[in-house]
Backbone and ligand atoms as CSV (ligand in chain L), in Angstrom:
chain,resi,resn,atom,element,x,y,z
A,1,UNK,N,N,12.063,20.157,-62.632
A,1,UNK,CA,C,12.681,19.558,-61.456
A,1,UNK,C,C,13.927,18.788,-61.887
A,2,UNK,N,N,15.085,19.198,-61.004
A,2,UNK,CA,C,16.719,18.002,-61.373
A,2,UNK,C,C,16.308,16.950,-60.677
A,3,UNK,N,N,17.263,16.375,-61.729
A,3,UNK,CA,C,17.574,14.594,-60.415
A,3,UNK,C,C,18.421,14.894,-59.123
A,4,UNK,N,N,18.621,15.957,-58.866
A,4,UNK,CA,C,19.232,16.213,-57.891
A,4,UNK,C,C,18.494,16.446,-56.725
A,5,UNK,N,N,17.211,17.021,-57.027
A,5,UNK,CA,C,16.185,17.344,-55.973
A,5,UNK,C,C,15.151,16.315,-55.725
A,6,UNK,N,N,15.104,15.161,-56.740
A,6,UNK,CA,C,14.345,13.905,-56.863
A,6,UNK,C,C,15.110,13.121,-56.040
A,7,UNK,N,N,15.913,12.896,-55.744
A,7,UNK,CA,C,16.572,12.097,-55.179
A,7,UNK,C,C,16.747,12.697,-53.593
A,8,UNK,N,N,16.828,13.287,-53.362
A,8,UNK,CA,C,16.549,13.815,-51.746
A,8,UNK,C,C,15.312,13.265,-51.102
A,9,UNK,N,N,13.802,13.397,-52.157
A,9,UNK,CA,C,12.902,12.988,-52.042
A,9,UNK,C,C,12.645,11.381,-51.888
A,10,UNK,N,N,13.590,10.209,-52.760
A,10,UNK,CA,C,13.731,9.075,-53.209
A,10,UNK,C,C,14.131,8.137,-51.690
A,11,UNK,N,N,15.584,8.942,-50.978
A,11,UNK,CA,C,15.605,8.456,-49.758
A,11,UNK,C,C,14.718,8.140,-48.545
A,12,UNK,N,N,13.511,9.331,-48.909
A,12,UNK,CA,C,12.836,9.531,-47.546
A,12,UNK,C,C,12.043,8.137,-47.071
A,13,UNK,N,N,11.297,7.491,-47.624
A,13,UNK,CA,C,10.645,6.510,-48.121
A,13,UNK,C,C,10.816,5.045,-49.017
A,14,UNK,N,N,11.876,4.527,-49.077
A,14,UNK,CA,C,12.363,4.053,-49.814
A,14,UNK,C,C,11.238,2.367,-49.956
A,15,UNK,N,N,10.633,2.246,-48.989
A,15,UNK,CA,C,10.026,1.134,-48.757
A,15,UNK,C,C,8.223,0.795,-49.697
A,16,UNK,N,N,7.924,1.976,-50.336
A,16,UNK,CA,C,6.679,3.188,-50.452
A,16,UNK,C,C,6.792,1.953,-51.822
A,17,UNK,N,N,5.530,1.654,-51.676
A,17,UNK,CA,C,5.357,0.871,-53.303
A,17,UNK,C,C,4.453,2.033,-54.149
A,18,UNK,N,N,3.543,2.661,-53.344
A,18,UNK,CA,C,3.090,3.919,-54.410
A,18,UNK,C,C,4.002,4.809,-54.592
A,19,UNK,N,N,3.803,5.461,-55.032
A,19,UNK,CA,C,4.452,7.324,-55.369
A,19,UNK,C,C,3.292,8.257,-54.614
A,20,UNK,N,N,2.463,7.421,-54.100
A,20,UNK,CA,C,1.949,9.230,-53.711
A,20,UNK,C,C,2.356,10.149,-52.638
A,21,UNK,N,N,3.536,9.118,-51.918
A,21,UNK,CA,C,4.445,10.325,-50.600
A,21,UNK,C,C,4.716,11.266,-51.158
A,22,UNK,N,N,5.121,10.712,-52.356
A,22,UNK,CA,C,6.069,12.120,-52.892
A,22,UNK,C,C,5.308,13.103,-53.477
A,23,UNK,N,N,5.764,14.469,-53.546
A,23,UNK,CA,C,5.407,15.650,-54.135
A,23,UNK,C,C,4.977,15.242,-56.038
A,24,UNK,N,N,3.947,15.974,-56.096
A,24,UNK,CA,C,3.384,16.206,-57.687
A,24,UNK,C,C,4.571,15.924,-59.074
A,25,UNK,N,N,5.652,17.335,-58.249
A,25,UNK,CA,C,6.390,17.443,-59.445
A,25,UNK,C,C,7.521,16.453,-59.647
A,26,UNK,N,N,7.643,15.479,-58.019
A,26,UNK,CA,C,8.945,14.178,-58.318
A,26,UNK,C,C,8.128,13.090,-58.985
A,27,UNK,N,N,7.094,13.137,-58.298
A,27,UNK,CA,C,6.166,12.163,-59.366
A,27,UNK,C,C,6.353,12.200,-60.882
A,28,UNK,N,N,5.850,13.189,-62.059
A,28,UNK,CA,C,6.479,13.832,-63.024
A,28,UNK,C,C,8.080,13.591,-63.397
A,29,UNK,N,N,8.196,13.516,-62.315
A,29,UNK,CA,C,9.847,13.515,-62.835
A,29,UNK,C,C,10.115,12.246,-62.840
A,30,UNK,N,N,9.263,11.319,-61.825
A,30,UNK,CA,C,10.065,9.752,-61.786
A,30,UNK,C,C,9.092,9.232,-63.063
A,31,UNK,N,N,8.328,9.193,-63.540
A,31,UNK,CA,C,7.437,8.654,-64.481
A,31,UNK,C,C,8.395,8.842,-65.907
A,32,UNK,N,N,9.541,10.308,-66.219
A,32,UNK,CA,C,10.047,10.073,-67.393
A,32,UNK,C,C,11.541,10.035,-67.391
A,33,UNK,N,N,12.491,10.000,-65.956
A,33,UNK,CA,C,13.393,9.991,-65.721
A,33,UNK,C,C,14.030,8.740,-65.828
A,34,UNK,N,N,14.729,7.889,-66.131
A,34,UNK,CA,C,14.901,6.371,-66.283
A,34,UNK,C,C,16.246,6.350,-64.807
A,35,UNK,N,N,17.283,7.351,-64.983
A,35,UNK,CA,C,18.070,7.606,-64.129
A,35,UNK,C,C,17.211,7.693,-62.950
A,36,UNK,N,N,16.303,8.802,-62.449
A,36,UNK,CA,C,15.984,8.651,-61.340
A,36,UNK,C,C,14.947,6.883,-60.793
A,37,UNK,N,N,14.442,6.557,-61.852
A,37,UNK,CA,C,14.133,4.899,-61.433
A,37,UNK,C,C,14.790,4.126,-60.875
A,38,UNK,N,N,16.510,4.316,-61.914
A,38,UNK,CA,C,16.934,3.069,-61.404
A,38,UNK,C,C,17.526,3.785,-60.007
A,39,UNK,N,N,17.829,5.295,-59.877
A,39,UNK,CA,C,17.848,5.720,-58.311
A,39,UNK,C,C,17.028,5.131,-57.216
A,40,UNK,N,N,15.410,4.785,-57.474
A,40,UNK,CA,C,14.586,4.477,-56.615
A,40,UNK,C,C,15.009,2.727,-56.100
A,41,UNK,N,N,15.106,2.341,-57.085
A,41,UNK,CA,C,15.517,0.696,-57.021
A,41,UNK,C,C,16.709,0.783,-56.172
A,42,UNK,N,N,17.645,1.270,-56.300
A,42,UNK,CA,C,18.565,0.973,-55.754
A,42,UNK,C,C,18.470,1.282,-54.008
A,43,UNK,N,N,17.345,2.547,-53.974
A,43,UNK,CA,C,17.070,2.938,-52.117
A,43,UNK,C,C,16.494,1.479,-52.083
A,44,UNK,N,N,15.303,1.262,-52.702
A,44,UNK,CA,C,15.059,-0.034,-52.189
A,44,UNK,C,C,15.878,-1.252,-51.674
A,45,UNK,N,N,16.399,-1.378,-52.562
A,45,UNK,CA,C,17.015,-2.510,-52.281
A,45,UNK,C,C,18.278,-2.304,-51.037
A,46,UNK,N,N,18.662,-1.161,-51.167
A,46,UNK,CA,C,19.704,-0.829,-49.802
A,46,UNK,C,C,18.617,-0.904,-48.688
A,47,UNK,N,N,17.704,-0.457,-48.469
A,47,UNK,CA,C,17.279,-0.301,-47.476
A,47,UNK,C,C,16.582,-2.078,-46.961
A,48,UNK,N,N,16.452,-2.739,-48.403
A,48,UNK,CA,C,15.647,-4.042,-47.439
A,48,UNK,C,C,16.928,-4.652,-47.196
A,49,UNK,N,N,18.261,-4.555,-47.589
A,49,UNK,CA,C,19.492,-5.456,-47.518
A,49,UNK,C,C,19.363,-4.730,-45.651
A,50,UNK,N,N,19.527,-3.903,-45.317
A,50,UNK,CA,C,19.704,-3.364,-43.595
A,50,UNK,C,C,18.633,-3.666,-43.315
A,51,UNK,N,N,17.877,-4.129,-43.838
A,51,UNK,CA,C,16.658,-4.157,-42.562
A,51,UNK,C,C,16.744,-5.656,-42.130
A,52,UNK,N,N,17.376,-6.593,-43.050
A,52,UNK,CA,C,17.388,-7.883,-42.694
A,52,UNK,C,C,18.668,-7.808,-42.075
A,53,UNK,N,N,19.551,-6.769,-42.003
A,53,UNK,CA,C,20.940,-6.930,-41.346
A,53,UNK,C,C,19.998,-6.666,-39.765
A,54,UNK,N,N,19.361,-5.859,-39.819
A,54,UNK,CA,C,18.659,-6.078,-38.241
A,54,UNK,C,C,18.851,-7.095,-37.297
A,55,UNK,N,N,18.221,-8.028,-37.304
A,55,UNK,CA,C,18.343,-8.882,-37.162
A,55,UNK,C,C,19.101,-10.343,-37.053
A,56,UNK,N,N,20.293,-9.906,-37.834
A,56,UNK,CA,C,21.272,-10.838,-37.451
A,56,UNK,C,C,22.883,-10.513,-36.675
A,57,UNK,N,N,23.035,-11.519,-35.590
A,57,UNK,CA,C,23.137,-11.771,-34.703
A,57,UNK,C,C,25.060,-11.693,-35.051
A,58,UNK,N,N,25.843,-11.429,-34.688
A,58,UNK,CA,C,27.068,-11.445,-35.086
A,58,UNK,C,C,27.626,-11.294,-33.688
A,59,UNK,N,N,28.250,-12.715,-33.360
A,59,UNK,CA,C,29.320,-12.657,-32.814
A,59,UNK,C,C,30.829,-12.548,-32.512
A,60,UNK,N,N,31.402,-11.209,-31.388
A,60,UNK,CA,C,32.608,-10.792,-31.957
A,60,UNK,C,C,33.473,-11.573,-31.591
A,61,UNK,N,N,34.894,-11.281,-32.203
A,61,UNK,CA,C,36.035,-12.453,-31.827
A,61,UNK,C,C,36.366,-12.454,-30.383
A,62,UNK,N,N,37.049,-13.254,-29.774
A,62,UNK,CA,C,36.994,-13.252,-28.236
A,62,UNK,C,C,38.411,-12.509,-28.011
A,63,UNK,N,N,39.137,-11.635,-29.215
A,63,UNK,CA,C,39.966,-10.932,-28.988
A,63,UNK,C,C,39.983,-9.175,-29.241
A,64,UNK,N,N,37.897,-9.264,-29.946
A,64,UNK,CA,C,38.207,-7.828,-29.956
A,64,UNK,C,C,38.525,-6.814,-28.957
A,65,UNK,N,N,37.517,-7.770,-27.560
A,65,UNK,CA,C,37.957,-6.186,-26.444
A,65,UNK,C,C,38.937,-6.036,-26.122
A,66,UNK,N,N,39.932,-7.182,-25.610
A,66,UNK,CA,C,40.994,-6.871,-25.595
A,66,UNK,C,C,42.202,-5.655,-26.595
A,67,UNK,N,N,41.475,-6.024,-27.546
A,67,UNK,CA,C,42.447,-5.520,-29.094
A,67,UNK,C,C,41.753,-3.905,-28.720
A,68,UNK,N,N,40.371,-3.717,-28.267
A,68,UNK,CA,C,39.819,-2.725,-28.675
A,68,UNK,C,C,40.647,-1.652,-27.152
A,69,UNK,N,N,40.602,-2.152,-26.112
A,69,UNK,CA,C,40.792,-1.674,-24.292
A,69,UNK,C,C,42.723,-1.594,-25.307
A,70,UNK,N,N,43.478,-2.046,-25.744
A,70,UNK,CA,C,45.045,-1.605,-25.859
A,70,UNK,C,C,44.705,-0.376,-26.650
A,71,UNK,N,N,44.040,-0.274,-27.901
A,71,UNK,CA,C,43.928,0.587,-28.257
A,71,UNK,C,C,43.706,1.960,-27.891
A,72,UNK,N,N,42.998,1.676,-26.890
A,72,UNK,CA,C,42.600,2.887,-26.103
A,72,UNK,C,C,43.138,3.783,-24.790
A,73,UNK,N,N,43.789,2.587,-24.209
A,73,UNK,CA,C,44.462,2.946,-23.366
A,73,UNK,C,C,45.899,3.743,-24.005
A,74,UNK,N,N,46.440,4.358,-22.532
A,74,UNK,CA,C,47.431,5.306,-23.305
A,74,UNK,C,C,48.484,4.300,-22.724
A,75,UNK,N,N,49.669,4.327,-24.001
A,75,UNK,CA,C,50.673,3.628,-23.056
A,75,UNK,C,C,51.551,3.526,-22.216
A,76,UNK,N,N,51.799,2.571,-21.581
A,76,UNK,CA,C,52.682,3.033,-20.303
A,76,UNK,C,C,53.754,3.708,-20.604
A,77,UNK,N,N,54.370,4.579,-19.585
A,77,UNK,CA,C,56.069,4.934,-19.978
A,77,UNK,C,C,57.094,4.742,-18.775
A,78,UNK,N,N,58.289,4.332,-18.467
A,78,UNK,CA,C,58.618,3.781,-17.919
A,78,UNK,C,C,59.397,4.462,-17.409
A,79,UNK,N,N,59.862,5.516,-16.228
A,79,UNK,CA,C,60.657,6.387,-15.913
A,79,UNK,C,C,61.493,5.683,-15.179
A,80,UNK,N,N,63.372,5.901,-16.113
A,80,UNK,CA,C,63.907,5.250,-14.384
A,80,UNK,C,C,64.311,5.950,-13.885
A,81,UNK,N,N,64.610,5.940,-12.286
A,81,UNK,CA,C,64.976,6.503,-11.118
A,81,UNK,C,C,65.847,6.893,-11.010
A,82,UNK,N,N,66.660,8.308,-10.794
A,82,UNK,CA,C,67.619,8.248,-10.634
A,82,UNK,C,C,68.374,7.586,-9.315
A,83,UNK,N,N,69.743,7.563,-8.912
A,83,UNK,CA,C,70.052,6.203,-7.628
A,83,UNK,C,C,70.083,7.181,-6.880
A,84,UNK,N,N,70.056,8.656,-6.396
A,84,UNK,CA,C,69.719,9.339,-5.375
A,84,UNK,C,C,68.407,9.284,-4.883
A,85,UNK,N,N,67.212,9.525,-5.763
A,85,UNK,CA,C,65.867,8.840,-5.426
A,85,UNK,C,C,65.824,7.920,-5.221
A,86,UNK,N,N,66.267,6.567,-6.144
A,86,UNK,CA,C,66.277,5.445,-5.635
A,86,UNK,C,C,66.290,4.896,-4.322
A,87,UNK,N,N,68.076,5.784,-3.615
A,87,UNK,CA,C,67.961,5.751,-2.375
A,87,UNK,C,C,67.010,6.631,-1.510
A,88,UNK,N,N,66.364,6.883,-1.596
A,88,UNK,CA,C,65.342,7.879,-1.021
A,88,UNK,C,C,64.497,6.729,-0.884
A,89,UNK,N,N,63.674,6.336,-2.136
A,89,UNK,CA,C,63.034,5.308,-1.684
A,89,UNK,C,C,63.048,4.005,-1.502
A,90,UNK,N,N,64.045,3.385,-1.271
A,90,UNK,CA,C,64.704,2.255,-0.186
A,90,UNK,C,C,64.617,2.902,1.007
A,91,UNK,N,N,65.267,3.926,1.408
A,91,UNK,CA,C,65.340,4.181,2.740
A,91,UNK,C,C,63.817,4.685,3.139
A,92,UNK,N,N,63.016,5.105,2.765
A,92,UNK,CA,C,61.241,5.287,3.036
A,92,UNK,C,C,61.043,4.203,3.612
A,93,UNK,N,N,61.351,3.014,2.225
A,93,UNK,CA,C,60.206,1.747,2.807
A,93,UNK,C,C,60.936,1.071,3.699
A,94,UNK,N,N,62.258,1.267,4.046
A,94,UNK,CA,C,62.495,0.470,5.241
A,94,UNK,C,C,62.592,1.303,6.705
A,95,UNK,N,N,62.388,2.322,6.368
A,95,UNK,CA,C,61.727,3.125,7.896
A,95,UNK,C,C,60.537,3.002,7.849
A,96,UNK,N,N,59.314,2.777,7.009
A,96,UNK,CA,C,57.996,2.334,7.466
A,96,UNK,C,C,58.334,0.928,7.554
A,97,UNK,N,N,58.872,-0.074,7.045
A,97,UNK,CA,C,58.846,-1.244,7.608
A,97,UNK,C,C,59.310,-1.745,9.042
A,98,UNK,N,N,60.484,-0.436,9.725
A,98,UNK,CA,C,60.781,-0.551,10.710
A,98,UNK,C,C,59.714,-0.179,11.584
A,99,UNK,N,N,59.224,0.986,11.137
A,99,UNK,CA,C,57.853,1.622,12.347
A,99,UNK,C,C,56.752,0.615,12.176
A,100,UNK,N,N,56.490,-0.514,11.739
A,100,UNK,CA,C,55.698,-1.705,11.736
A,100,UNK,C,C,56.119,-2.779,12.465
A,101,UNK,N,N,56.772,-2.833,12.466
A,101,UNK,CA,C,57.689,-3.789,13.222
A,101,UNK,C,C,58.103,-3.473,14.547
A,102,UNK,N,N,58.552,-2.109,14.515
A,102,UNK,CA,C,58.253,-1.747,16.214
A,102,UNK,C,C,56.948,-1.711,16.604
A,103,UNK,N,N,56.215,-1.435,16.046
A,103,UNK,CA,C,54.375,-1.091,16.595
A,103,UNK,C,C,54.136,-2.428,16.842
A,104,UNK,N,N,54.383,-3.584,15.875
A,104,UNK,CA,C,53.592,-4.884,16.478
A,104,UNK,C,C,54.561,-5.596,17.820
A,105,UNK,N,N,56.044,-5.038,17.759
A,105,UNK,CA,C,56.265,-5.675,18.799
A,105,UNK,C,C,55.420,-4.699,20.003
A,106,UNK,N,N,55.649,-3.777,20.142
A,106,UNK,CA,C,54.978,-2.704,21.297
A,106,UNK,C,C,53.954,-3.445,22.069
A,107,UNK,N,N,52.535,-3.955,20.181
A,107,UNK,CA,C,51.203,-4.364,20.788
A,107,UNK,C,C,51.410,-5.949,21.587
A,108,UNK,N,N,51.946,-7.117,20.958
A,108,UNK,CA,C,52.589,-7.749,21.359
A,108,UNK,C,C,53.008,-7.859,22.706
A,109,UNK,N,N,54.075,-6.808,23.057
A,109,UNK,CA,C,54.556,-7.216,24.285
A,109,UNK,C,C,53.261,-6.198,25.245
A,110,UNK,N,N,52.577,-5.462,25.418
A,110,UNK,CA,C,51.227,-4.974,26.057
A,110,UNK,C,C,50.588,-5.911,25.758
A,111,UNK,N,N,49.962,-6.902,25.030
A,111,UNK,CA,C,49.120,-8.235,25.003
A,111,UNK,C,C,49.560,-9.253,25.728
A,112,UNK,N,N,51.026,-9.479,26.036
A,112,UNK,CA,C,51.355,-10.399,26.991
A,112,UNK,C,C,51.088,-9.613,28.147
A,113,UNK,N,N,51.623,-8.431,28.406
A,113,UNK,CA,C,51.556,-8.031,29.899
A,113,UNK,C,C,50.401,-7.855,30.567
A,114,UNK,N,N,49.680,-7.692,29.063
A,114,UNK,CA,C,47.632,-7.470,30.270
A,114,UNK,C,C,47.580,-8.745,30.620
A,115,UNK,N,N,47.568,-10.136,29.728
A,115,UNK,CA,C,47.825,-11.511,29.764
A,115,UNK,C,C,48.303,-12.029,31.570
A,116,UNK,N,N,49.299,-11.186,31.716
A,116,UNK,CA,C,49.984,-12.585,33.045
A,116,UNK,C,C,49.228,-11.392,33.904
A,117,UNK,N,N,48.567,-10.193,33.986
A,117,UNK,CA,C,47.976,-9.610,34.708
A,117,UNK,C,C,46.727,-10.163,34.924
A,118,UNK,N,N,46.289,-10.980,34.288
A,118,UNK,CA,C,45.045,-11.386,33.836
A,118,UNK,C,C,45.274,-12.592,35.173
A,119,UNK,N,N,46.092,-13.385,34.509
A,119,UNK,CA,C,46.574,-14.603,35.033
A,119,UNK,C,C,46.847,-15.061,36.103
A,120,UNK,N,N,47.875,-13.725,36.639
A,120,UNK,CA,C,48.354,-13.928,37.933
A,120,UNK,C,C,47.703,-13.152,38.989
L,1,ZN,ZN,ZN,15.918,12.244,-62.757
């Protein structure tokens, strides 16, 4: 058996104070391998260093989301207008501002006139 195939085995279990998870022949192999030992030590110890990372609590800076939402977003681009559109849309919004302005006078002056109908 390689240390190459012992060590596939070494990850699975890393927590295992026996050897008997493992297969016959990694057994054999970890008993005269010194390399694959200090392989085993080292799953150990990675694995209890994350297991206590479990558990602790890390709070993020109060600028990651921000930092994280620019990142992600795509950025703006800024098209300018040419002044024939331009005038296009000046003249839009002040013909809907005019057709608003006639409509409330319209309702307006029909709210007075039901008014003195009312009245008189
Ligand atoms: Zn080995």
């Amino acid at each position: 058996m390689q240390c190459d195939d012992v060590v596939l085995h070494l990850a699975q279990a890393p927590d295992e104070e026996s050897n008997d998870y493992l297969p016959l022949p990694v057994r054999h192999h970890l008993v005269t391998c010194l390399s694959c030992q200090a392989e085993r030590v080292q799953y150990r110890r990675l694995h209890r260093e994350l297991r206590g990372m479990r558990l602790e609590v890390i709070e993020p800076d109060e600028r990651l989301l921000p930092d994280i939402l620019d990142s992600v977003r795509p950025s703006a681009t800024v098209t300018q207008l040419r002044p024939s559109r331009r005038k296009a849309y000046v003249s839009g919004i002040a013909a809907a501002a005019t057709a608003g302005a006639a409509g409330a006078l319209v309702l307006v002056s029909k709210l007075s006139a039901k008014g003195q109908r009312l009245a008189g």
